[in-house]
DORO-751183 format. One record per residue (C-alpha): x, y, z. Coordinates in Angstrom, 1 decimal, always signed. Layout:
REM residues N
{{X, Y, Z}},
...
REM end
This chain:
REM residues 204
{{+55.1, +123.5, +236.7}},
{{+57.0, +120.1, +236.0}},
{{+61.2, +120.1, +236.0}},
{{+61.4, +116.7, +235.1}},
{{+59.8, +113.2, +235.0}},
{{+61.1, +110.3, +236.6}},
{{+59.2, +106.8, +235.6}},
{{+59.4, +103.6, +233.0}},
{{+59.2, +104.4, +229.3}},
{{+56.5, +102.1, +227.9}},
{{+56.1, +103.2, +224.4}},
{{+57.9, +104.7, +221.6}},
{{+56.5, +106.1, +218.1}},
{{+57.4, +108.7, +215.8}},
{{+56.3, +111.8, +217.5}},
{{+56.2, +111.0, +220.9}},
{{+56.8, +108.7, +223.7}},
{{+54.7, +107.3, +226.9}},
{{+55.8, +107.5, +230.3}},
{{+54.5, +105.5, +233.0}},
{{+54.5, +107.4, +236.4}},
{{+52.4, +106.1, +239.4}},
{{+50.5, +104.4, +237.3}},
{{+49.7, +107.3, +235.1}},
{{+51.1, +107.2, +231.3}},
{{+52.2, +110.5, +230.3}},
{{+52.2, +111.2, +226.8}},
{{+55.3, +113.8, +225.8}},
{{+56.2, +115.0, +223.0}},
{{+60.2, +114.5, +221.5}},
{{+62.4, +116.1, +219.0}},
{{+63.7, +112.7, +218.2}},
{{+62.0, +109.8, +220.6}},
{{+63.6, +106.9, +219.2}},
{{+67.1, +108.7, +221.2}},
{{+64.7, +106.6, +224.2}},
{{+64.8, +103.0, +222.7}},
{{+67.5, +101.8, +225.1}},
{{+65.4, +103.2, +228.1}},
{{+62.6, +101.3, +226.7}},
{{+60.6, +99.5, +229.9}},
{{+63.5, +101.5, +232.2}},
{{+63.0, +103.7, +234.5}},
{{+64.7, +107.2, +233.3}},
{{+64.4, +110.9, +233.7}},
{{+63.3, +112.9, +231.2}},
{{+63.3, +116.7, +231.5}},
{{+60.0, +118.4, +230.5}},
{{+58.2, +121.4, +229.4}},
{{+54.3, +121.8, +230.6}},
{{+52.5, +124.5, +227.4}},
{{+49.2, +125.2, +228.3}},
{{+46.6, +126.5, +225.6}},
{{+42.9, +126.5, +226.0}},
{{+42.3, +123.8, +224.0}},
{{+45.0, +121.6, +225.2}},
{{+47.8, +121.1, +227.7}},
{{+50.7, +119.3, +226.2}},
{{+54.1, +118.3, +227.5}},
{{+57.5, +118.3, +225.8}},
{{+60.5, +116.0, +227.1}},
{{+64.5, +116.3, +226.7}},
{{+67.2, +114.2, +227.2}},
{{+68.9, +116.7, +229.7}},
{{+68.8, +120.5, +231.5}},
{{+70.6, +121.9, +228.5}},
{{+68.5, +120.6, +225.9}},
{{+65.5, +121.8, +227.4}},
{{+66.6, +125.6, +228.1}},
{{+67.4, +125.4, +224.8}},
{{+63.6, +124.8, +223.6}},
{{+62.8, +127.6, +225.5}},
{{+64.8, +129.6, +223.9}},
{{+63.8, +129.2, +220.5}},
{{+60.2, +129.2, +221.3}},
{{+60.6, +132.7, +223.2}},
{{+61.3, +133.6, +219.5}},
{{+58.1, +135.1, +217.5}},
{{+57.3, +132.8, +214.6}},
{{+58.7, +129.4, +216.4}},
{{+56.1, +127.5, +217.7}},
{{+56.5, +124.0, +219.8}},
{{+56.2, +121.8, +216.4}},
{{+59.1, +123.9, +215.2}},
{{+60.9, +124.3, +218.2}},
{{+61.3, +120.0, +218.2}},
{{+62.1, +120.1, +214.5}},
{{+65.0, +122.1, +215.2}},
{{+66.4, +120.2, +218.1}},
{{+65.6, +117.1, +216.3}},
{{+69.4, +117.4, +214.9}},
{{+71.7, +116.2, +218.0}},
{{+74.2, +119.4, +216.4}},
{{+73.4, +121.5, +218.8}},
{{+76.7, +123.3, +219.2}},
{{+76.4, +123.9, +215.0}},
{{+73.1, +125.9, +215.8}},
{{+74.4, +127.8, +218.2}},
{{+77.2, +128.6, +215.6}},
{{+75.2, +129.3, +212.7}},
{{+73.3, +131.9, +215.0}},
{{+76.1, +134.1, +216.3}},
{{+77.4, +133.7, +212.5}},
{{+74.1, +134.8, +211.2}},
{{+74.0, +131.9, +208.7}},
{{+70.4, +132.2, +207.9}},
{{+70.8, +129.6, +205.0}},
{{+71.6, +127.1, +207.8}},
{{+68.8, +128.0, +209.6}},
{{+65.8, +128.0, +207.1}},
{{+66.5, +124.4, +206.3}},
{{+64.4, +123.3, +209.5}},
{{+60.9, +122.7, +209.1}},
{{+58.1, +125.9, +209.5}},
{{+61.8, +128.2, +209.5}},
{{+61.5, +130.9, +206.6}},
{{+63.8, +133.8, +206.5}},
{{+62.0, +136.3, +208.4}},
{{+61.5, +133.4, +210.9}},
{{+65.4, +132.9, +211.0}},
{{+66.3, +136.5, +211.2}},
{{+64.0, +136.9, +214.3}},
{{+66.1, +133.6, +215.8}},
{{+68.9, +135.5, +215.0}},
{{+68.2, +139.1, +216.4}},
{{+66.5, +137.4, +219.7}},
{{+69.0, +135.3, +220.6}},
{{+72.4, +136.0, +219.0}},
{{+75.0, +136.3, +222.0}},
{{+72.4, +134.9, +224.5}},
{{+72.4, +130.9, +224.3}},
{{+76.4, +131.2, +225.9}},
{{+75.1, +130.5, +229.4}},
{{+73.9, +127.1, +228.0}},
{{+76.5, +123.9, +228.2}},
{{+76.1, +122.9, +224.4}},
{{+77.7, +119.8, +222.9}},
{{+77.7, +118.6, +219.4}},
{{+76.5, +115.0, +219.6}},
{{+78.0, +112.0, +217.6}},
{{+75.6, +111.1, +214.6}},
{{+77.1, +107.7, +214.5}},
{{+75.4, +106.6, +218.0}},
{{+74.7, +103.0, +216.6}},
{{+76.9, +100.4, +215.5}},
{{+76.5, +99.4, +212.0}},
{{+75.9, +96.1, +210.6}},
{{+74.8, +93.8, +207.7}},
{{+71.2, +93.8, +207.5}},
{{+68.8, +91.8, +205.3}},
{{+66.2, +94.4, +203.5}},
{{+63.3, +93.0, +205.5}},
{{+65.4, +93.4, +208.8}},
{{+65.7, +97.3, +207.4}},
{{+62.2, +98.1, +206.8}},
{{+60.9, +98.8, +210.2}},
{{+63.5, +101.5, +210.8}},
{{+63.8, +102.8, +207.7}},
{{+59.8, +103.0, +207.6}},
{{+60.0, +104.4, +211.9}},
{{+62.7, +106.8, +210.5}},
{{+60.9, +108.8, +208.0}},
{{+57.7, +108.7, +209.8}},
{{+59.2, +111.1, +212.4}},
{{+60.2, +113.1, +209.5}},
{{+57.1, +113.6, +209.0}},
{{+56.0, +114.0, +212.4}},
{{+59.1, +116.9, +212.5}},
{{+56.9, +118.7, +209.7}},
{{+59.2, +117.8, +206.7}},
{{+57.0, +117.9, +203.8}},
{{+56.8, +114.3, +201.8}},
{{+58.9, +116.6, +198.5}},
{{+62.1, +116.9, +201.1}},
{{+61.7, +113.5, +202.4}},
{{+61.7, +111.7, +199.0}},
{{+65.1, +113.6, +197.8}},
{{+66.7, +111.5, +200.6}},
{{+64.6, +108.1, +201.0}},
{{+67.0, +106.1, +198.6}},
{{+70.5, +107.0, +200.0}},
{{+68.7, +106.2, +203.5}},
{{+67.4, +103.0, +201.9}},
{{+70.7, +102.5, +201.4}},
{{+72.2, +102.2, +204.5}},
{{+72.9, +99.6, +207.2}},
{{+72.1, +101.0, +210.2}},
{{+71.1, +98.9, +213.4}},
{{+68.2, +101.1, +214.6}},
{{+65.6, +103.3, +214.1}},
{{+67.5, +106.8, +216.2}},
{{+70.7, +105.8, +213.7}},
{{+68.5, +105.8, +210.5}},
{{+66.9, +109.4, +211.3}},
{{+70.2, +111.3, +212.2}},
{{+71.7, +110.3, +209.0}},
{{+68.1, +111.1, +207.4}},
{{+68.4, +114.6, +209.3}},
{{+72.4, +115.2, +208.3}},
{{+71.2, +114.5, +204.9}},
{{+68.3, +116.8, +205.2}},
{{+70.4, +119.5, +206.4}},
{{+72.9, +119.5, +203.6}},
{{+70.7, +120.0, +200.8}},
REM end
């Protein structure tokens, strides 16, 4: 029904983020919403995706075109629900997904969240040598300028950071294993804390 949105961003958590549109906030869910903080009371497009149930109606945003073809993609699969879908396309490497499928790397592919083997074997056979039509680019994880930062400057991110984890559907186990080297960073915002805690969380 919807293509896109165009309106102010008003609010930005862990799972999702508002948009104000004619006076009406639109709630929509994001693979990674903090990716929204500099559009934050700005008027921006985001691309959407309306999924009707019968007991809700939800919608799903995207930065761009690409992104959200891509989301349909994977939830055409059997076994990848929306939750799963976002979890996935929660890490900006894009163009590595697309690799791992037409190289069958199931190990790469069951480290997402709700993605067992069968589950990456059916992304594999349903859409191996059909995502080539889509303009995939592997995005920079080092979007944010580092700097020093006191520990309580670091909290709120850190904190924002592994809260969408959670929201993703990483379980609290996978989260810990990589809390303290995130701890340990200095990064300057929120989006910059989770792609290194997702990079992390894809290498173990």
């Amino acid at each position: 029904m919807y293509e896109y949105l165009k309106g102010m961003v008003t609010f930005i958590g862990p799972a999702y983020i508002v948009m104000e549109l004619n006076g009406i906030g639109y709630l929509l869910y994001i693979a990674n919403p903090f990716r929204f903080s500099k559009q934050l009371n700005q008027e921006t497009i985001i691309y959407v995706h309306q999924a009707v149930r019968e007991d809700a109606i939800t919608l799903y945003g995207f930065k761009d075109y690409n992104e959200k073809q891509l989301y349909l993609k994977l939830i055409s699969v059997s076994g990848i629900g929306p939750k799963s879908g976002l979890a996935i396309l929660a890490n900006d490497d894009h163009a590595g997904l697309v690799q791992a499928i037409e190289n069958e790397e199931v190990s790469y592919l069951v480290k997402f969240p709700g993605v067992g083997k069968k589950t990456a074997a059916q992304i594999i056979l349903d859409l191996k040598g059909k995502l080539d039509d889509l303009d995939i680019m592997s995005q920079p994880l080092g979007g944010a300028i580092q700097q020093e930062l006191s520990l309580s400057h670091k909290q709120g991110p850190v904190n924002e950071a592994l809260e969408a984890l959670t929201a993703l559907g990483y379980s609290a186990k996978e989260i810990k294993k990589i809390e303290p080297e995130i701890r340990k960073m200095n990064k300057e915002t929120t989006d910059a804390y989770l792609r290194e805690a997702l990079r992390l969380l894809m290498k173990k």
